[in-house]
N, C-alpha and C positions, 0 to 999 in steps of 0.2 A: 738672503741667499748666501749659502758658505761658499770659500774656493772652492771646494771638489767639487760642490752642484755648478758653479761655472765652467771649473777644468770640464765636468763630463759632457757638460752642454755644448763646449767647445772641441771635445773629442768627437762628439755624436754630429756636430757639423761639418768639421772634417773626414768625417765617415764617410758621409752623407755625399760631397763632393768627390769625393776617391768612387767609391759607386759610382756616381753618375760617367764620370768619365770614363772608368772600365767598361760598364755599360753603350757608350757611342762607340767604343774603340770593338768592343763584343758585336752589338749588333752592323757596325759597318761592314766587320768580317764574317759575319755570320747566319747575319739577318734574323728570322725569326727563330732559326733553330740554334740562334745566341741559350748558355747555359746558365742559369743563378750559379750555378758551382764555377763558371768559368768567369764569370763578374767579381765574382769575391776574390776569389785567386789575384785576378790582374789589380783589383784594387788594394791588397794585401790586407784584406780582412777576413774575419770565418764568414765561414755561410749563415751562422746564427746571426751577426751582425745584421747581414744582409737582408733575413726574412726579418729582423725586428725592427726596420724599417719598412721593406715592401716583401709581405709575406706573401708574391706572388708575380710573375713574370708583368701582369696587366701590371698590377699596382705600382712596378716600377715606371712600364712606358707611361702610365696615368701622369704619375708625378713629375713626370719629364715633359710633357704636352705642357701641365700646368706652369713648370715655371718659363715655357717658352711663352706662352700666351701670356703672361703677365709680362715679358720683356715687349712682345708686340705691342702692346696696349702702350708700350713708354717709347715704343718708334712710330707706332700712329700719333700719339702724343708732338714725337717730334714733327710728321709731316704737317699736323694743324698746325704749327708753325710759322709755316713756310708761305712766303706771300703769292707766289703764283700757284694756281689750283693743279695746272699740269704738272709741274713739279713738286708738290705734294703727292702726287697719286705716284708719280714715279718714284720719290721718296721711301715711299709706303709697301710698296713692290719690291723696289734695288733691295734694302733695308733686312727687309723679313728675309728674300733670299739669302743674305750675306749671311742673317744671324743663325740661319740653319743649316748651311755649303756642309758643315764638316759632319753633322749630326744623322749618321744611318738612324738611331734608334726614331728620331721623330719624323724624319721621312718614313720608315717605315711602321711610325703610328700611323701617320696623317692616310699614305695607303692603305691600311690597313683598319680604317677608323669606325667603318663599318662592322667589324668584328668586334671591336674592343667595345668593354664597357668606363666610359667617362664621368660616369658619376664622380661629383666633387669638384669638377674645375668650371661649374657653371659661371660663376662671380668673376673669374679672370676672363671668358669665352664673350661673357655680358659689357664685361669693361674695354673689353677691346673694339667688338661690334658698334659700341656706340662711338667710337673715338673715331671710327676707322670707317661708321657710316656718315658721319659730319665731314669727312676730308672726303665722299668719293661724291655727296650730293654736291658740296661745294663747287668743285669738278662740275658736273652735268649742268648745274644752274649756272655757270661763268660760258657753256659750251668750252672748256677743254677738252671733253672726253665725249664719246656717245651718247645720247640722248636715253638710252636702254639700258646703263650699264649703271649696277644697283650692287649693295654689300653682298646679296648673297651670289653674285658672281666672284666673288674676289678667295672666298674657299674654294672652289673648283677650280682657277686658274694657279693660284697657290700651290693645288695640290698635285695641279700638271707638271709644276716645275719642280715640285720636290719630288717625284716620279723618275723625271729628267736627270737631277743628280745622283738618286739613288741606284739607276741602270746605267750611269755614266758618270761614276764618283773621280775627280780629281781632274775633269774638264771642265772646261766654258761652256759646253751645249746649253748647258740650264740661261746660261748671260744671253746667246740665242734665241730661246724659246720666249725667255723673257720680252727680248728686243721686239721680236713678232708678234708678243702680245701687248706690247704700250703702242704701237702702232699698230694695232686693230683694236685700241679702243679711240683713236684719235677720229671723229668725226668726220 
């Protein structure tokens, strides 16, 4: 590999980052009617830049879903960890919330999840389910949590609270919602 194939690899990363971030700061103010013309601008890139990465509104939120869900998989990660099972799950909850507080665009994937097409982040979606269904049986079989309460609850209360920030960006409501919901999974 010569320098410039690394310079460019290394500009096209930094690209890549500048998007992304124009992109939260676009769709937090914008939501979905955020513009690929008004993402490039804020990240001070062309618009060519921008579609030669995500040559499409989806394929940007896609790739933004993905690398959230691979950071989940490494904070599920951390609640296996953790020796006591209710504090793992609360872990796992706090954790995700924190990692997404500022992020309009993937709250308003996660809402919106329905519409979009995901294709391509099954492998980060798979690595996480499995991380993150090992710390919530843990949980059930120790009795810290309900007796009923299974991974595929854990995307729909998820998606409550990134809901919750998204119509209430720059409050605690979502740390409320939260509270209400670790105390209604307590047995």
């Amino acid at each position: 590999m010569t320098s410039t194939e690394r310079t460019l690899r290394a500009d096209a990363r930094r690209n890549r980052e500048k998007i992304f971030a124009a992109a939260r700061e676009s769709f937090a103010r914008d939501g979905e009617n955020a513009q690929i013309e008004e993402i490039a601008s804020r990240a001070g890139v062309g618009i060519g830049t921008v579609y030669r990465h995500f040559p499409t509104k989806q394929s940007l939120l896609t790739e933004m879903v993905r690398t959230r869900f691979s950071r989940f998989a490494e904070i599920a990660a951390e609640a296996e960890g953790i020796e006591d099972p209710y504090e793992a799950i609360r872990h796992l909850f706090v954790r995700s919330g924190e990692e997404v507080e500022g992020d309009a665009g993937f709250q308003l994937a996660m809402m919106s999840s329905n519409q979009l097409h995901w294709e391509g982040i099954e492998q980060e979606k798979a690595a996480f389910a499995a991380i993150a269904t090992r710390v919530i049986d843990r949980a059930v079989e120790s009795g810290a949590v309900r007796s009923d309460f299974d991974f595929g609850d854990f995307p729909m209360l998820m998606c409550g609270i990134t809901s919750t920030m998204y119509f209430s960006p720059g409050g605690a409501e979502w740390r409320r919602h939260l509270d209400l919901i670790l105390a209604g999974l307590r047995p």
